[in-house]
N, C-alpha and C positions, 0 to 999 in steps of 0.2 A: 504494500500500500504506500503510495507517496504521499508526502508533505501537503496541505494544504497550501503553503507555501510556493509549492512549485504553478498555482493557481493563478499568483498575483501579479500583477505587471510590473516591468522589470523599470523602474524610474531612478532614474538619474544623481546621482547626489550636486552635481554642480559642482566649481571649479569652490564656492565658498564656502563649501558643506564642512563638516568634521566629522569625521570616523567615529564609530560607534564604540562606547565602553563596554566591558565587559556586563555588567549590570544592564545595561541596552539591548546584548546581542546575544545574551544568554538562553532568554526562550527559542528565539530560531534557531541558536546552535543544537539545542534538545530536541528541535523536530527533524531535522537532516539524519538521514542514513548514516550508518555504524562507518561508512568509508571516510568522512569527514572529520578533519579535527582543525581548533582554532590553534595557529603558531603564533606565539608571539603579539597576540592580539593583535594583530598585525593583516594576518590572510590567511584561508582554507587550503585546507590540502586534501585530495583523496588520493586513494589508489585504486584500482578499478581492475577485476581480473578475467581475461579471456582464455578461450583454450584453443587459441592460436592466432595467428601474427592478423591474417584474415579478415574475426572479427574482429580484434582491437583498433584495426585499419579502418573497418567501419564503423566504430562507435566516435575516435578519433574523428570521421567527416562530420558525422551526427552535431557530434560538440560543437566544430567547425562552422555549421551551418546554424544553429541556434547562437552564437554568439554571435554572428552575422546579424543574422534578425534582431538581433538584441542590442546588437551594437554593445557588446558588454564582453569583452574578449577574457578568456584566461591562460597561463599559461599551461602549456601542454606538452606531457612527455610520451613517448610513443616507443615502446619494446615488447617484445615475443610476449605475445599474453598480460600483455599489462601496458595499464593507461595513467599516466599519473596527473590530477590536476591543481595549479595554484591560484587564487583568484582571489582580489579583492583590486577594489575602488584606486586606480590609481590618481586619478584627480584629488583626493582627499588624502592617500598614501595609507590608505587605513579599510576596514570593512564599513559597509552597509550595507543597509536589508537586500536591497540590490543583489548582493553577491549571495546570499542565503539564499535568494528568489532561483539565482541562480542554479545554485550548487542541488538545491531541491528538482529544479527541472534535470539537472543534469542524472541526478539517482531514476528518475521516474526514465528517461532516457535509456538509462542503465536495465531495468524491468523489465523494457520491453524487447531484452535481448537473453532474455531467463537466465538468467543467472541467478 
């Protein structure tokens, strides 16, 4: 089951926003899939596992194409069976809901490749 989160629109923080405290980003971090953790307060990370190069190449485009639409890019690592991603608000240098919006569509993403 995904995040209700992965539901909500992906908005912007702006160049004058300020990144989210921990006490802020705490409930959406409790709603994201077991793949995500917060570093550093800073930005998410997952890891994401395939059972082969194949489909990680496809989830990889997936990502690809939803950050597009989204215009909300993350960083993306691509090896045999495994996908690894970093994400958060570079305008701000920090997280927002934004990137939990994100990371949330990114799991639901994830589902519908059974794993």
């Amino acid at each position: 089951m995904s995040s209700p989160l992965a539901d909500e629109p992906v908005e912007p923080a702006g160049d004058d926003g300020e990144p989210l405290a921990e006490d802020e980003y705490a409930d959406y971090a409790d709603e994201l899939g077991d793949a995500w953790e917060v570093i550093d307060e800073h930005h998410l990370e997952a890891s994401y596992e395939f059972p082969d190069f194949e489909t990680a190449l496809a989830f990889t485009n997936d990502v690809g194409e939803l950050a597009e639409a989204e215009w909300h890019h993350p960083d993306i690592s691509l090896s045999w069976g495994e996908v690894g991603i970093e994400m958060w608000s570079h305008e701000v240098g920090g997280l927002t809901r934004a990137d939990f919006v994100m990371a949330a569509r990114m799991d639901r993403l994830y589902a519908d490749y059974g794993e």
